[in-house]
C-alpha positions in Angstrom: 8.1 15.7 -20.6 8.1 12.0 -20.3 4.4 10.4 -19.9 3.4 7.9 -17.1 2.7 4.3 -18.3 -0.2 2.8 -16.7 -1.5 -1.1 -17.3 -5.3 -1.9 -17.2 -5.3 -5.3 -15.9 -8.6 -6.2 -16.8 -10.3 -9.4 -17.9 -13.4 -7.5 -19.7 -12.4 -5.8 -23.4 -15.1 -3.6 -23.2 -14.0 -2.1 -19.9 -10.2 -2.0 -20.8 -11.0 -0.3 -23.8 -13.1 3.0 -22.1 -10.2 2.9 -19.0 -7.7 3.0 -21.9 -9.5 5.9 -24.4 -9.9 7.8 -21.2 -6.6 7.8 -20.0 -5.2 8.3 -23.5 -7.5 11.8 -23.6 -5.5 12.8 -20.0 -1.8 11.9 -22.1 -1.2 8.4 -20.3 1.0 6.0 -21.9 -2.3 3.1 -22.2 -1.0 -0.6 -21.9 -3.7 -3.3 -21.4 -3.9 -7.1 -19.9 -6.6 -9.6 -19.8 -5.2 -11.9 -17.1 -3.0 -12.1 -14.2 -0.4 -14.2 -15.8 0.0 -11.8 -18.6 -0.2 -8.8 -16.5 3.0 -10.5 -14.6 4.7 -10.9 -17.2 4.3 -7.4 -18.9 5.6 -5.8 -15.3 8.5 -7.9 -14.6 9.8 -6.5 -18.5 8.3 -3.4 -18.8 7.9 -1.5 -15.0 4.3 0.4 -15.8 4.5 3.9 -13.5 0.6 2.4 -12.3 -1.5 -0.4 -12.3 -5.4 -0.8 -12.6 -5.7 -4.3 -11.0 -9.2 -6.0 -11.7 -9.7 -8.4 -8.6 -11.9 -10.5 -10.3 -9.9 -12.6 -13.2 -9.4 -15.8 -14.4 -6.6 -18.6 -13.4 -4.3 -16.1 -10.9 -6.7 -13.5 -9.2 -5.7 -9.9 -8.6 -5.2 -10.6 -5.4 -2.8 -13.3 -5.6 -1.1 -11.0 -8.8 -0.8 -8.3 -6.2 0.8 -10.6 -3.6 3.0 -11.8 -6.3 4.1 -8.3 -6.9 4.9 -6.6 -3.3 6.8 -9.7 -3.0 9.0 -8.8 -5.3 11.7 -6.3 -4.6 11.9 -4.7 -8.1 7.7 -4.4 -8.2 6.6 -3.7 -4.6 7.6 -0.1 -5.6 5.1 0.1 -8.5 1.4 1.6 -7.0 -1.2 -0.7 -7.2 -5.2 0.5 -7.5 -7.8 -2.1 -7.4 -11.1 -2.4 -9.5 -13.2 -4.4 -7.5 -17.1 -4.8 -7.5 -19.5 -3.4 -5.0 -20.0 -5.7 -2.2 -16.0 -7.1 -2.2 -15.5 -5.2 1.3 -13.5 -8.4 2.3 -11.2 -8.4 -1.0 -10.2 -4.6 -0.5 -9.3 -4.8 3.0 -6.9 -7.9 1.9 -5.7 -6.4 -1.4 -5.0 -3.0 1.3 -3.2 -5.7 3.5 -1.0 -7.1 0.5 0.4 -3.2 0.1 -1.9 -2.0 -2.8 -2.5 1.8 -2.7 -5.8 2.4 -3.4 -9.4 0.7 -4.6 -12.2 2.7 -7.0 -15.4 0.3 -7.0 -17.3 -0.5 -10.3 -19.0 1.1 -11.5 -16.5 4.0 -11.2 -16.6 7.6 -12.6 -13.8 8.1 -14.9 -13.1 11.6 -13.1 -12.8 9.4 -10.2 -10.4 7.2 -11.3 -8.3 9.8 -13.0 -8.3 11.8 -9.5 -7.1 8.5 -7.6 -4.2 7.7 -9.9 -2.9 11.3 -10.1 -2.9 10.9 -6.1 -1.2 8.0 -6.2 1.2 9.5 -8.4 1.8 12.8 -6.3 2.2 10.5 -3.3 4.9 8.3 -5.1 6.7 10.9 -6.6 7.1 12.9 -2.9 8.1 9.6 -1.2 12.0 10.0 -2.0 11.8 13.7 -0.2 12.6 11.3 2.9 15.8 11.1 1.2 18.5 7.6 2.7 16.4 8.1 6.2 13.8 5.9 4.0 15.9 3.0 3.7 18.0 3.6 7.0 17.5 0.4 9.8 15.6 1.8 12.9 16.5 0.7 16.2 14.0 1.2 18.8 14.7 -0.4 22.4 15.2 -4.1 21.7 13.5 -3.7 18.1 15.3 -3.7 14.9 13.7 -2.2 12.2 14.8 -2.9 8.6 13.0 -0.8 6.1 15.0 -2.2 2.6 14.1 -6.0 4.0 10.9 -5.0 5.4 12.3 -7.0 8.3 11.7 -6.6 12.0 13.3 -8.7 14.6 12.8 -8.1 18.4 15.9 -9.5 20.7 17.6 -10.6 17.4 14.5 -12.6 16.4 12.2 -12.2 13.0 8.6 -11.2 13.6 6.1 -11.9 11.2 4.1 -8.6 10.1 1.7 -7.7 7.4 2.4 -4.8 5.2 0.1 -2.6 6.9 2.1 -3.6 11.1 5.0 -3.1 9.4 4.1 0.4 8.2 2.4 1.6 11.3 5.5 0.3 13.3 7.9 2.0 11.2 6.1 5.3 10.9 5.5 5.3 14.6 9.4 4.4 15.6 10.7 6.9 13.3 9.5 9.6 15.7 9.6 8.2 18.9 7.7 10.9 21.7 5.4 12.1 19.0 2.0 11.6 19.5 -0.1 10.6 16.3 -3.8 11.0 15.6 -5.3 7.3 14.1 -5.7 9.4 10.9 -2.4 10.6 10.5 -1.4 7.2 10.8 -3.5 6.2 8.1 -2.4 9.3 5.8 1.2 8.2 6.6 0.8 4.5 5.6 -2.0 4.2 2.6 -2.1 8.2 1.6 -5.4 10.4 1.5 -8.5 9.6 0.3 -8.7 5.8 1.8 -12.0 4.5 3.6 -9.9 3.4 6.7 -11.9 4.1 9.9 -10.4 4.8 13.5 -11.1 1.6 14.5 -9.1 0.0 11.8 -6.3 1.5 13.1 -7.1 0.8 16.6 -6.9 -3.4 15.0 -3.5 -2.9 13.5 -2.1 -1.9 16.7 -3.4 -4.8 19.1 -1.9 -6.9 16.0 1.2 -5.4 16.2 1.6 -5.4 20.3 0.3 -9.1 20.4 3.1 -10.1 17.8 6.0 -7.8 19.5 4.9 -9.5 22.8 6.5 -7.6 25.6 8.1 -4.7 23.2 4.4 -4.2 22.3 4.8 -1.9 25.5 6.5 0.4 23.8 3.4 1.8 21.7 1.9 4.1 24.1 -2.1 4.8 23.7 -2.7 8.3 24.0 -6.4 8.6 25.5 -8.4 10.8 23.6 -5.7 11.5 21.0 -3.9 8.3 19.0 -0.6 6.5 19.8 2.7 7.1 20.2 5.9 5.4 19.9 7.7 5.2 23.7 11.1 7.6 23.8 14.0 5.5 25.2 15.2 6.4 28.7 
């Protein structure tokens, strides 16, 4: 049975080195970068199954690395899980933003991180069970949804989303009529185990109305309950 390759992007040998004996003990496939730039460079040849993205490194950030990467149509698929240090509540939310998949905060339990990337990996691995519907343009109203692009244009015109809108809006239009709880819609767009709160949500989707402008109608608040995406006539 093959072995999943995961890259420890890491400026700190002594840290890359337990993350890497530990992993090696579960039967990962261990492959280790100290900076961004190299880190780039091994993905764009190599395609690692995960990466352990330290936030904190030298010359191009893990931030910008991650940008760099969901960016790019033959990375974006790759999951992403930041390492980032207690009190970087600001970086998370952004690195969340970019499209990473998950975050374990230093210092981490290796049982921990083990548990996150073997969710990640179950979540990834289940995501083609959507089958072509995945990739399939959505039209909803006067929105046109383009999943492959990660475009969406409203009366034929491009709207500018972050990774996050786009997912919510996509998840939501998919089944228009159903009514979602805010933590479904967080399962559906970052997976289980993420420190999203309601409110969060609630923020995505006055984003995502203000930017649709008058097709922000269309995502109905159900008091009490969560949002829904509005059934065409």
């Amino acid at each position: 049975m093959p072995r999943e390759h995961i890259l420890v992007v890491e400026d700190e040998a002594d840290i890359r080195e337990l993350v890497r004996y530990n992993l090696e003990r579960e039967g990962y496939v261990v492959h280790q970068a100290g900076s961004g730039e190299e880190a780039l460079r091994f993905i764009r040849s190599r395609k690692p199954d995960v990466i352990l993205l330290d936030l904190m490194l030298p010359e191009i950030d893990g931030l910008e690395v991650c940008r760099r990467l969901k960016n790019d149509q033959d990375c974006r698929h790759i999951p992403v899980i930041m390492l980032t240090a207690k009190g970087e509540e600001s970086d998370v939310v952004a690195g969340l933003e970019l499209g990473a998949d998950d975050y374990v905060t230093k210092p981490f339990s290796t049982r921990v991180l083990i548990a996150r990337i073997r969710a990640v990996l179950r979540r990834h691995a289940a995501a083609p069970d959507e089958g072509d519907r995945a990739s399939e343009p959505i039209q909803a109203h006067n929105i046109m949804i383009h999943p492959g692009r990660r475009e969406v244009l409203v009366d034929g015109e491009p709207v500018d989303l972050t990774h996050t809108e786009f997912e919510v809006l996509r998840f939501l239009a998919r089944r228009p009529g159903w009514v979602f709880t805010r933590y479904q819609i967080v399962d559906a767009v970052h997976g289980n185990d993420y420190a999203v709160t309601e409110r969060s949500v609630d923020v995505q989707i006055v984003g995502l109305r203000k930017k649709l402008g008058e097709a922000g109608k269309y995502i109905n608040t159900v008091r009490g309950v969560g949002y829904r995406f509005q059934e065409q006539p």
